[in-house]
TORRO-400185 format. One record per residue (C-alpha): residue number from 1; residue in three letters; chain; x, y, z negated. Coordinates in steps of 0.001 Angstrom, whole numbers, plus 500000, padded with zeros to 6 digits. Layout:
// TORRO-400185
<pt><vexse>NUM</vexse><torvo>ALA</torvo><volum>A</volum><east>X</east><north>Y</north><up>Z</up></pt>
...
END
This chain:
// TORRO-400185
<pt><vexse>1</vexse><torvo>UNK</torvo><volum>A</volum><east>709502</east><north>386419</north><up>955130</up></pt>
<pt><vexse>2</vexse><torvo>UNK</torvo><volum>A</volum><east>711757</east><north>384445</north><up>957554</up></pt>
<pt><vexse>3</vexse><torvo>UNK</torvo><volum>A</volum><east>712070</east><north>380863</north><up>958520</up></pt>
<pt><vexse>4</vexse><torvo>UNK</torvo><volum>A</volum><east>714863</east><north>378879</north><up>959218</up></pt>
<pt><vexse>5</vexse><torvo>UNK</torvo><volum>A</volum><east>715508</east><north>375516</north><up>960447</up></pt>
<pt><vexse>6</vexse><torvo>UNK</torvo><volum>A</volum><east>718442</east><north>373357</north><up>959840</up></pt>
<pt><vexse>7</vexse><torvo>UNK</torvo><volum>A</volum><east>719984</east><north>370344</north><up>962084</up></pt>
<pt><vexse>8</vexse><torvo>UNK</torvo><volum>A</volum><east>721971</east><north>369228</north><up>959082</up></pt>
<pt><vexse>9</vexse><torvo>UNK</torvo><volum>A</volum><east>719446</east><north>369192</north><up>956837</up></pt>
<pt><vexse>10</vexse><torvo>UNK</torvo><volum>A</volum><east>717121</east><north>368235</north><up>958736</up></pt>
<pt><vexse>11</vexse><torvo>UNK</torvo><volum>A</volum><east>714404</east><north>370819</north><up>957547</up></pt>
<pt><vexse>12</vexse><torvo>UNK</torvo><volum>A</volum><east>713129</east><north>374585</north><up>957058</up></pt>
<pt><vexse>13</vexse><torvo>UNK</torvo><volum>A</volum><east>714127</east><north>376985</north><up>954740</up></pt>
<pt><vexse>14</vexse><torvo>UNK</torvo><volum>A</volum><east>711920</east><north>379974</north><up>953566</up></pt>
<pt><vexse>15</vexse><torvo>UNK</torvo><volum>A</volum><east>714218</east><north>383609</north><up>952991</up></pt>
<pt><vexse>16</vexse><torvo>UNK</torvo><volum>A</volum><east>711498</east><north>384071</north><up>949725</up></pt>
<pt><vexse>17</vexse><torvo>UNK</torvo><volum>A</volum><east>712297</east><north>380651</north><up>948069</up></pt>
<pt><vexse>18</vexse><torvo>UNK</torvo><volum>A</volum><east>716351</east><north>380305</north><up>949514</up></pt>
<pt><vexse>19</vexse><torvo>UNK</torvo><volum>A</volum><east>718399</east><north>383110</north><up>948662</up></pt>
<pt><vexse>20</vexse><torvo>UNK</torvo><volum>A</volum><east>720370</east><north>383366</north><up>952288</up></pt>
<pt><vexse>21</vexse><torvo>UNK</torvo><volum>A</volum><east>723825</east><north>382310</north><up>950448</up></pt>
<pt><vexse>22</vexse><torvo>UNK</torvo><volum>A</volum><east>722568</east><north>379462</north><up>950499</up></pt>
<pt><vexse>23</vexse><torvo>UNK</torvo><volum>A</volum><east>720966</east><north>378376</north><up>953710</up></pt>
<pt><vexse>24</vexse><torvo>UNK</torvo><volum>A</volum><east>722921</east><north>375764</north><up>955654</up></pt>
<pt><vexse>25</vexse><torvo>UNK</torvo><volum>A</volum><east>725263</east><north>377530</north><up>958310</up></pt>
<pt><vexse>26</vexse><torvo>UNK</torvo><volum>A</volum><east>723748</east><north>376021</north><up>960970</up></pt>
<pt><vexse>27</vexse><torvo>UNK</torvo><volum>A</volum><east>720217</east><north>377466</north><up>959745</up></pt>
<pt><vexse>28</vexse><torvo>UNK</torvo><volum>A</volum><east>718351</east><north>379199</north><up>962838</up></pt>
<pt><vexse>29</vexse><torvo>UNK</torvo><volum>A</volum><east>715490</east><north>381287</north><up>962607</up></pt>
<pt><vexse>30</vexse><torvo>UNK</torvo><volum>A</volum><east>712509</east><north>380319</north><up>963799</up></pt>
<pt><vexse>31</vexse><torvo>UNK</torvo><volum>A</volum><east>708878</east><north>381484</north><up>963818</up></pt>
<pt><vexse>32</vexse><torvo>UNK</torvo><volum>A</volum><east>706183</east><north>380747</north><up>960779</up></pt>
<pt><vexse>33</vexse><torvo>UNK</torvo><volum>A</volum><east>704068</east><north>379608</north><up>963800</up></pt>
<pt><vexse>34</vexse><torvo>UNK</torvo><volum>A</volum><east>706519</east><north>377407</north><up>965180</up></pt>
<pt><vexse>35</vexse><torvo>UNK</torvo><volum>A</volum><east>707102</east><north>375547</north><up>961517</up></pt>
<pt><vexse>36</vexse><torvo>UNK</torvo><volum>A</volum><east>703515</east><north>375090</north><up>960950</up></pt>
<pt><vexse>37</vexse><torvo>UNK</torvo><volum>A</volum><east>702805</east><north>373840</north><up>964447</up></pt>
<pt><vexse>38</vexse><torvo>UNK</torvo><volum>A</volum><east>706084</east><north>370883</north><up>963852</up></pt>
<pt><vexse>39</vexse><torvo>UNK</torvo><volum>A</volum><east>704501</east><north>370791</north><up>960128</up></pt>
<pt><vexse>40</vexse><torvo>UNK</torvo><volum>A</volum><east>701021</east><north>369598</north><up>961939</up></pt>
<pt><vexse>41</vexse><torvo>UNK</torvo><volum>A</volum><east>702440</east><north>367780</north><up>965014</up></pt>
<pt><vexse>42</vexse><torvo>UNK</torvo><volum>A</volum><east>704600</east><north>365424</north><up>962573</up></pt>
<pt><vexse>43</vexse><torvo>UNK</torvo><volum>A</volum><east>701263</east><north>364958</north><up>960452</up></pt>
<pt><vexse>44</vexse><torvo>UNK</torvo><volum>A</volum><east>699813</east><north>363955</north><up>963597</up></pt>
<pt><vexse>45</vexse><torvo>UNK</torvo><volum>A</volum><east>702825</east><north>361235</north><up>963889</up></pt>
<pt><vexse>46</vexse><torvo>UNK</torvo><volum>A</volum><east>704953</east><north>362770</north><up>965746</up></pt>
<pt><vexse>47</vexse><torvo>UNK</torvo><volum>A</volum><east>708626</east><north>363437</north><up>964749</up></pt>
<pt><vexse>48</vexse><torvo>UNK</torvo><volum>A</volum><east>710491</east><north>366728</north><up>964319</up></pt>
<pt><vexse>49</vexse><torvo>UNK</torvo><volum>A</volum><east>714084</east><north>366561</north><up>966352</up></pt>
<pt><vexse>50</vexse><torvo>UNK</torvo><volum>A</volum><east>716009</east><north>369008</north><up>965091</up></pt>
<pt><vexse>51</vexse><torvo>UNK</torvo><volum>A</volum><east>719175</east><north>368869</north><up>967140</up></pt>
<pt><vexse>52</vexse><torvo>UNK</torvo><volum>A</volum><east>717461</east><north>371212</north><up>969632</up></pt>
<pt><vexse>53</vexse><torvo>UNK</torvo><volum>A</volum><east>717438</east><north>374560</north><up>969122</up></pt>
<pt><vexse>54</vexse><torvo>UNK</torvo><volum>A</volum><east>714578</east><north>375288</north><up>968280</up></pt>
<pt><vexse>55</vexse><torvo>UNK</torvo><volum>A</volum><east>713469</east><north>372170</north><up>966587</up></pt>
<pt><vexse>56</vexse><torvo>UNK</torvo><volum>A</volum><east>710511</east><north>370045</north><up>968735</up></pt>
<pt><vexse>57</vexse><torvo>UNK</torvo><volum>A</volum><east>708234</east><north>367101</north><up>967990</up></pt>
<pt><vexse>58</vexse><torvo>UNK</torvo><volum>A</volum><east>708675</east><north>364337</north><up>969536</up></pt>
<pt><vexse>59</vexse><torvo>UNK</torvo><volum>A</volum><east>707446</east><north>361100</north><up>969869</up></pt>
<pt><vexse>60</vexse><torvo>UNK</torvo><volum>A</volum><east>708461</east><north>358222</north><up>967483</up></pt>
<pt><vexse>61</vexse><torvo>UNK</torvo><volum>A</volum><east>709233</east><north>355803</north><up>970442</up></pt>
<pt><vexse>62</vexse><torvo>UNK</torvo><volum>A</volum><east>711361</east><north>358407</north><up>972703</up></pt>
<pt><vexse>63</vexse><torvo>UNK</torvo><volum>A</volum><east>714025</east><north>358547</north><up>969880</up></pt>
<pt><vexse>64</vexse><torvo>UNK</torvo><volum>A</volum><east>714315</east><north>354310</north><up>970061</up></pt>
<pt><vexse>65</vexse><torvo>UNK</torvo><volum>A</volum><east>717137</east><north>352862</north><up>971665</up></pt>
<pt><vexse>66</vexse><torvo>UNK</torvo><volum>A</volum><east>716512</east><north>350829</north><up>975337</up></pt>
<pt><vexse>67</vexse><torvo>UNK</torvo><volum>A</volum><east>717070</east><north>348020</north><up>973087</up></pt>
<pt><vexse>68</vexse><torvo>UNK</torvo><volum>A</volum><east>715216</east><north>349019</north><up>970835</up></pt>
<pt><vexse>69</vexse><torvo>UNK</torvo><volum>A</volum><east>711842</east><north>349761</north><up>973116</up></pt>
<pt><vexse>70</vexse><torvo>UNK</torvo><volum>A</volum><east>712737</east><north>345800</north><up>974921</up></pt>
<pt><vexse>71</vexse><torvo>UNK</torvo><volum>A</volum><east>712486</east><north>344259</north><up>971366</up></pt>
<pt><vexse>72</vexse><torvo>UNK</torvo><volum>A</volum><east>708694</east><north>346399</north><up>970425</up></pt>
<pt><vexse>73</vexse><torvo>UNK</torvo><volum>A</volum><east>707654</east><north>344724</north><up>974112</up></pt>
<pt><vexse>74</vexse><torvo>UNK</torvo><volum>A</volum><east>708762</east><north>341774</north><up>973715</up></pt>
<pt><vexse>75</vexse><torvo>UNK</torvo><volum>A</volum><east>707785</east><north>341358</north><up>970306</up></pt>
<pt><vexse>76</vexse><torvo>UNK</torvo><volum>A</volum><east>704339</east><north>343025</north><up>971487</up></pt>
<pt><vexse>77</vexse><torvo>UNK</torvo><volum>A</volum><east>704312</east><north>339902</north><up>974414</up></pt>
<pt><vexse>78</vexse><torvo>UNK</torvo><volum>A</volum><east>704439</east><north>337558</north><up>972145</up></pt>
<pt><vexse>79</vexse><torvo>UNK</torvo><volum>A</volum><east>701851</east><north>338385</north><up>969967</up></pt>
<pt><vexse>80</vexse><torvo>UNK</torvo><volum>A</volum><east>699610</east><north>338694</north><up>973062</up></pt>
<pt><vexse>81</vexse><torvo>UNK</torvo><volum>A</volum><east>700461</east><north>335677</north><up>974059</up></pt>
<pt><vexse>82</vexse><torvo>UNK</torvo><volum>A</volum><east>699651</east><north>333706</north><up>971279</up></pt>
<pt><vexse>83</vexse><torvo>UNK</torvo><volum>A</volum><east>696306</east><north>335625</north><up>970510</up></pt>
<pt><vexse>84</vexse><torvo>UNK</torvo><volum>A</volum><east>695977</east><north>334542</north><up>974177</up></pt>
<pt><vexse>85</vexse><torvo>UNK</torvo><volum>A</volum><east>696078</east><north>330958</north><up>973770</up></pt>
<pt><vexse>86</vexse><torvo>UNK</torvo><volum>A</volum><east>694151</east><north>330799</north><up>970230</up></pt>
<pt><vexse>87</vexse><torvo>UNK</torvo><volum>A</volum><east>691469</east><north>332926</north><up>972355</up></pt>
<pt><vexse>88</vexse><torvo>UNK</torvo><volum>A</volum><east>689955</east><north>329123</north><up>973453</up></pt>
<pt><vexse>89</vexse><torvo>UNK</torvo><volum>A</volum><east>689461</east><north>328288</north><up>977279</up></pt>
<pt><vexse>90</vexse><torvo>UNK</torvo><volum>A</volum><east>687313</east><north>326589</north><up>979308</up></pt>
<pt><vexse>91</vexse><torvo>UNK</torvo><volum>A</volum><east>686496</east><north>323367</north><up>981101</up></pt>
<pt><vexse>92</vexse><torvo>UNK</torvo><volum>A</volum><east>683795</east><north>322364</north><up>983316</up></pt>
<pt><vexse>93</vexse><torvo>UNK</torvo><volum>A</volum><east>684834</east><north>318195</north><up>981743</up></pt>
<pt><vexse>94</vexse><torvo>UNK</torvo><volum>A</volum><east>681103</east><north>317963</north><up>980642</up></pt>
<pt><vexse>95</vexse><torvo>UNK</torvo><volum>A</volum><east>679985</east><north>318843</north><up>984161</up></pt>
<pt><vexse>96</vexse><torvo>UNK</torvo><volum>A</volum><east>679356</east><north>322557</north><up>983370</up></pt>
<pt><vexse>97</vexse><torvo>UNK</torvo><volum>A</volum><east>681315</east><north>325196</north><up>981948</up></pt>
<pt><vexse>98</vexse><torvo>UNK</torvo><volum>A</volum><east>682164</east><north>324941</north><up>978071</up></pt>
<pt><vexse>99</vexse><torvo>UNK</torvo><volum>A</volum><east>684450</east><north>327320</north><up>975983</up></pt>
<pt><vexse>100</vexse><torvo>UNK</torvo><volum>A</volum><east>687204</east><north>325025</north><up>973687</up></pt>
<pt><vexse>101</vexse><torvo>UNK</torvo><volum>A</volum><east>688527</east><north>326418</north><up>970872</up></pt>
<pt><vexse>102</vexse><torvo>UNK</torvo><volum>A</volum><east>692315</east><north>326828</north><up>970508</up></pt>
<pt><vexse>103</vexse><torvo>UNK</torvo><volum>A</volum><east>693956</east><north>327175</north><up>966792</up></pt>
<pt><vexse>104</vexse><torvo>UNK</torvo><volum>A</volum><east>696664</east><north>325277</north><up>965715</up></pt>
<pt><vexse>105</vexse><torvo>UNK</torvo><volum>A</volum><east>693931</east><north>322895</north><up>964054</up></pt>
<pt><vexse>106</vexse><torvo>UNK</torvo><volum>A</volum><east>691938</east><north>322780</north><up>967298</up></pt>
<pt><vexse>107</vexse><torvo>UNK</torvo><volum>A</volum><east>694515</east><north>322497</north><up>969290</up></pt>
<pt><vexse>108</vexse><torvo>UNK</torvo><volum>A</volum><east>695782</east><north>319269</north><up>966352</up></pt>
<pt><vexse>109</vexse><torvo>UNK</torvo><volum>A</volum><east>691965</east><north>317947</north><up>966803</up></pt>
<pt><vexse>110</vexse><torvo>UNK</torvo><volum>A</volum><east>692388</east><north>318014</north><up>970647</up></pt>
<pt><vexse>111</vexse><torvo>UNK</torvo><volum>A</volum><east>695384</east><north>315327</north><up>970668</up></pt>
<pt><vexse>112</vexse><torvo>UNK</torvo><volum>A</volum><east>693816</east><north>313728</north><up>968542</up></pt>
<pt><vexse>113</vexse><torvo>UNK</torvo><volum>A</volum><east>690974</east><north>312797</north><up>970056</up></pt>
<pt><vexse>114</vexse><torvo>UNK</torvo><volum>A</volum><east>692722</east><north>312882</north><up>973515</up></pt>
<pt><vexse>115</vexse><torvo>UNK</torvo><volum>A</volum><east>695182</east><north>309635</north><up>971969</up></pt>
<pt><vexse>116</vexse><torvo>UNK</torvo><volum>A</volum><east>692155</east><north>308209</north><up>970536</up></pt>
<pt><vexse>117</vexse><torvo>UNK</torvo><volum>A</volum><east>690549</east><north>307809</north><up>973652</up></pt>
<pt><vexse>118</vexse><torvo>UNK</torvo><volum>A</volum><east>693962</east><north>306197</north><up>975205</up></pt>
<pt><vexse>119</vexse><torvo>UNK</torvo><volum>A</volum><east>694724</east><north>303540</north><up>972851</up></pt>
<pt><vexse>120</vexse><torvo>UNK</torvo><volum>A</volum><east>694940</east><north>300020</north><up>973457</up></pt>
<pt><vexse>121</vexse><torvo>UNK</torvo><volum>A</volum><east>691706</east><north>298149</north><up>972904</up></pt>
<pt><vexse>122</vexse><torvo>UNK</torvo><volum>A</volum><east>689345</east><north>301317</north><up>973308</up></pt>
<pt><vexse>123</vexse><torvo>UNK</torvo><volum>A</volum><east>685752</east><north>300312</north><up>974370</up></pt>
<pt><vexse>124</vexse><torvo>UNK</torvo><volum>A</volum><east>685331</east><north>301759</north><up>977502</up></pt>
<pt><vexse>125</vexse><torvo>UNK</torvo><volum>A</volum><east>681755</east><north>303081</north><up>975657</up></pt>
<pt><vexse>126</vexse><torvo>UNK</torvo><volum>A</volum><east>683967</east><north>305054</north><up>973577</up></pt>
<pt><vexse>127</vexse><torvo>UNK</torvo><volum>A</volum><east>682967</east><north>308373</north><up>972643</up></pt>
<pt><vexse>128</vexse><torvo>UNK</torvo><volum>A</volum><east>684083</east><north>311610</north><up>970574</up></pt>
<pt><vexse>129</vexse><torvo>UNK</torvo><volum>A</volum><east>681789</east><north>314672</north><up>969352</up></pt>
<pt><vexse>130</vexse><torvo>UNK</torvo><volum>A</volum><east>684238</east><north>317513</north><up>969997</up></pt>
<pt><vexse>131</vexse><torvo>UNK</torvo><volum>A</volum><east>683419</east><north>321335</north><up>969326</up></pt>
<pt><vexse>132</vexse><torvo>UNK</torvo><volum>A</volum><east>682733</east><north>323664</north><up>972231</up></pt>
<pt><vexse>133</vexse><torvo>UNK</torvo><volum>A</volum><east>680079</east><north>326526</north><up>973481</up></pt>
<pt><vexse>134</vexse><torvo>UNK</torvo><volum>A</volum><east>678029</east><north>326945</north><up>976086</up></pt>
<pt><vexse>135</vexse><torvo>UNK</torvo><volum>A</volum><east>677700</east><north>329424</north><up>979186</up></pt>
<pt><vexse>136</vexse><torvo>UNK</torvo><volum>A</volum><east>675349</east><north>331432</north><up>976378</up></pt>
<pt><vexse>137</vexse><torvo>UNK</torvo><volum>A</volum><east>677739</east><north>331141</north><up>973359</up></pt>
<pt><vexse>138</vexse><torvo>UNK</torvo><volum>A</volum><east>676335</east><north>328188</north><up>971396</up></pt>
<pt><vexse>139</vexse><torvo>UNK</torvo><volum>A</volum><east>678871</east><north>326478</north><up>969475</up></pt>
<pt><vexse>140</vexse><torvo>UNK</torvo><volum>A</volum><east>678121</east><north>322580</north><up>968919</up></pt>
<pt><vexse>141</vexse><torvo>UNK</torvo><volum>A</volum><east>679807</east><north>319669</north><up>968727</up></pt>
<pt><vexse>142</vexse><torvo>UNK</torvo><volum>A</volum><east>679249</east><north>317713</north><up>972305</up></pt>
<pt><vexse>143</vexse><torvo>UNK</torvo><volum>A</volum><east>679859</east><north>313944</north><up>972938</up></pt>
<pt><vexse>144</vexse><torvo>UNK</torvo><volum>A</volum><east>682802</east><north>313762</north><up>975341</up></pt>
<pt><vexse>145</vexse><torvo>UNK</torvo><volum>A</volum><east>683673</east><north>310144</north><up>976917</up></pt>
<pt><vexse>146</vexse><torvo>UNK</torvo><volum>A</volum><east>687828</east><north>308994</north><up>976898</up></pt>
<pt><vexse>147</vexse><torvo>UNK</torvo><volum>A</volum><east>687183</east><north>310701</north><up>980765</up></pt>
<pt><vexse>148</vexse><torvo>UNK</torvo><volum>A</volum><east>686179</east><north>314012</north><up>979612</up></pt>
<pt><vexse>149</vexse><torvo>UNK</torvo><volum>A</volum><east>688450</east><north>314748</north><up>976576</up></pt>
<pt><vexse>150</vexse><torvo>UNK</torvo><volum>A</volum><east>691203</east><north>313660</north><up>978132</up></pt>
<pt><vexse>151</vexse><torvo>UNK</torvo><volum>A</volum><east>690334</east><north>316219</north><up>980818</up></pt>
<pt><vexse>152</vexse><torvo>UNK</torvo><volum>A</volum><east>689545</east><north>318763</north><up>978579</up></pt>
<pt><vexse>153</vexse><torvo>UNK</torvo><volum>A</volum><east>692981</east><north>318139</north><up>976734</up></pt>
<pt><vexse>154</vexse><torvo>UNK</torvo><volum>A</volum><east>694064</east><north>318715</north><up>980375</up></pt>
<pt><vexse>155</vexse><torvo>UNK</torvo><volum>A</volum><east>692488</east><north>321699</north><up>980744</up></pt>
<pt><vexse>156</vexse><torvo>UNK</torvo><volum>A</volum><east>693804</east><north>323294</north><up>977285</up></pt>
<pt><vexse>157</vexse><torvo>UNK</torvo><volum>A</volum><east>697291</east><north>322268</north><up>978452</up></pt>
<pt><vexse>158</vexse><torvo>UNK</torvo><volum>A</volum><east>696894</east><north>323947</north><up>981273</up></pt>
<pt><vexse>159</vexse><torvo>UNK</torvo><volum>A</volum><east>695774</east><north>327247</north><up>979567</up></pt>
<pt><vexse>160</vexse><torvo>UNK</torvo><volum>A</volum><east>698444</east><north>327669</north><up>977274</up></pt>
<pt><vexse>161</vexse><torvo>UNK</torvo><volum>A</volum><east>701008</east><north>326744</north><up>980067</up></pt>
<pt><vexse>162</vexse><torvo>UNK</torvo><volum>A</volum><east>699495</east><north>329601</north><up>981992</up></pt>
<pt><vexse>163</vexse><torvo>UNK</torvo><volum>A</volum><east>699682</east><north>332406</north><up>978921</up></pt>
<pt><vexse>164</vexse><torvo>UNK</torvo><volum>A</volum><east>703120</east><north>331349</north><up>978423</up></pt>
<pt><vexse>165</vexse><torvo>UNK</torvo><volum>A</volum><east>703951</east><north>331173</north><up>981994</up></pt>
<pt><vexse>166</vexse><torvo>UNK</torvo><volum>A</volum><east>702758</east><north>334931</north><up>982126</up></pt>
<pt><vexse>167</vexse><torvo>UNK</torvo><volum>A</volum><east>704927</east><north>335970</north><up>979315</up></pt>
<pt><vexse>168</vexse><torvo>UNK</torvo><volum>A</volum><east>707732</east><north>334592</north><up>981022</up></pt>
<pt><vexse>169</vexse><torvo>UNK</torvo><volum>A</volum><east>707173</east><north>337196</north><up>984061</up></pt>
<pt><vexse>170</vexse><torvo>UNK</torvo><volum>A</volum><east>706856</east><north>339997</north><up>982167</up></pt>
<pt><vexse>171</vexse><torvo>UNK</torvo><volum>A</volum><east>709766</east><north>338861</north><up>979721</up></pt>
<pt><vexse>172</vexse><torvo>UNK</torvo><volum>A</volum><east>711981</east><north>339138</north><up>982812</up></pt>
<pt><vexse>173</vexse><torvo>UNK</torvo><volum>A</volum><east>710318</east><north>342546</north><up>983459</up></pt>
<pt><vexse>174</vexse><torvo>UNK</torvo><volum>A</volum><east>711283</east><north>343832</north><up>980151</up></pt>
<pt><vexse>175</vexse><torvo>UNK</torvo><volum>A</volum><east>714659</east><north>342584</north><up>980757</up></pt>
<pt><vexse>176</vexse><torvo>UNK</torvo><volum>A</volum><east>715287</east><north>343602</north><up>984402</up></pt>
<pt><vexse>177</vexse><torvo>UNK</torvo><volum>A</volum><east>713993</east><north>347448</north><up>983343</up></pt>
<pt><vexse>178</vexse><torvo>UNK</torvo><volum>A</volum><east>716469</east><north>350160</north><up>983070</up></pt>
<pt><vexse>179</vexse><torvo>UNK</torvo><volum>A</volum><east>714312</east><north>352907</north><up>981815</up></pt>
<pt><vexse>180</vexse><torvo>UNK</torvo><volum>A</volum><east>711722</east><north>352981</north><up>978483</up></pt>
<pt><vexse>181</vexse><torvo>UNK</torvo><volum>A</volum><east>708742</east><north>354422</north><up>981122</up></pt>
<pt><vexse>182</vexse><torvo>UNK</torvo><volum>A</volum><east>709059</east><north>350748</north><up>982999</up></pt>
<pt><vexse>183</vexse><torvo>UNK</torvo><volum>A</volum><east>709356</east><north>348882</north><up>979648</up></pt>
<pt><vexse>184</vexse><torvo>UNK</torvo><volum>A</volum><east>706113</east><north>350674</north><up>979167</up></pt>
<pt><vexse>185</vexse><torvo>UNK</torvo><volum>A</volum><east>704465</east><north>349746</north><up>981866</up></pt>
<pt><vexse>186</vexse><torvo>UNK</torvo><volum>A</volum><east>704838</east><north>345891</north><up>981313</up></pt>
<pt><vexse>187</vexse><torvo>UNK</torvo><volum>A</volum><east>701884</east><north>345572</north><up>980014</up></pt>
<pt><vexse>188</vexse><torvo>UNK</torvo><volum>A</volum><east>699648</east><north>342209</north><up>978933</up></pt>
<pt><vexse>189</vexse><torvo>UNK</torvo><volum>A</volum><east>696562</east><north>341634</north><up>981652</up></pt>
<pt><vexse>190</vexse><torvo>UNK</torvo><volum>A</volum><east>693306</east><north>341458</north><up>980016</up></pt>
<pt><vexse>191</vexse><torvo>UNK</torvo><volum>A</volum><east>691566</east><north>338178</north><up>980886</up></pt>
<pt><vexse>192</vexse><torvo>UNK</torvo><volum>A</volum><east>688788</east><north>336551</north><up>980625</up></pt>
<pt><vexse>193</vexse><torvo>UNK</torvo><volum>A</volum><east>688887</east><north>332764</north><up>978620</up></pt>
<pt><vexse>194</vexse><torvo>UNK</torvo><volum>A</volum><east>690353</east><north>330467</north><up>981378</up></pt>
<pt><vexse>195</vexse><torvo>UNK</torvo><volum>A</volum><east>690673</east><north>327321</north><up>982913</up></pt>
END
């Protein structure tokens, strides 16, 4: 038995199931061993490139284009971005530390109650229960003064202009990289909820 592998067709041929009339003429022998280990490394997701002689597996992401690896990053950025911001942060408007969350709907409650508490007329008594979580994790809704929840609208502003603020730095990374390795080293810090 002999193996072949074809560029054109992009596959291997077997000498006891192709009669050799009709193998591709670019069809190059190559090893049983060699065809099971591209058979296994492409199960393993890898991809068989066949325009070298002898075929080799390859990564998915080393055939992409430049542009092609910028647009997975930045597409990648943005999605840690947002999971960023909807990840809460904190404020210390209740005198300690509390954790705020930050989905769309929070984020809808939060100006809410922030132009509540700035509207003409407000008693100066005024008060809002608003959801939050202590230093130990305990979600419950606290009574924040106009003072507080306009701070801790403040201090969610402030958050989300500091995610997006980092995705504009390593945007302009993506962009100023000439290579896929330094695309591929732009990579999203891991931080704690902030401030």
């Amino acid at each position: 038995m002999t193996i072949y592998a074809s560029k054109t067709e992009k596959g291997f041929f077997d000498s006891e199931l192709t009669a050799p009339a009709s193998l591709p003429a670019d069809a190059v022998e190559i090893s049983a061993t060699l065809r099971d280990t591209l058979i296994a490394a492409q199960s393993a997701d890898k991809v068989i490139d066949f325009s070298q002689v002898p075929p080799v597996a390859v990564d998915p992401a080393s055939r992409l284009s430049l542009a092609d690896v910028k647009a997975q990053k930045l597409a990648e950025l943005e999605t840690a971005c947002a999971a960023r911001i909807t990840a809460g942060f904190t404020s210390s408007a209740l005198g300690e530390t509390y954790t705020y969350p930050a989905k769309p709907t929070d984020q809808s409650n939060l100006q809410a109650s922030v132009l509540a508490s700035i509207l003409p007329g407000v008693d100066e008594k005024w008060t809002t229960p608003f959801w939050c979580a202590d230093s130990e994790g305990k979600w419950a809704y606290q009574t924040h003064t106009a003072a507080q929840i306009q701070q801790v609208g403040l201090d969610g502003k402030n958050a989300i202009n500091a995610a997006i603020a980092q995705k504009i730095v390593l945007e302009q990374k993506v962009e100023a990289a000439k290579t896929a390795p330094e695309v591929a080293a732009v990579v999203w810090s891991k931080d704690e909820v902030s401030a």
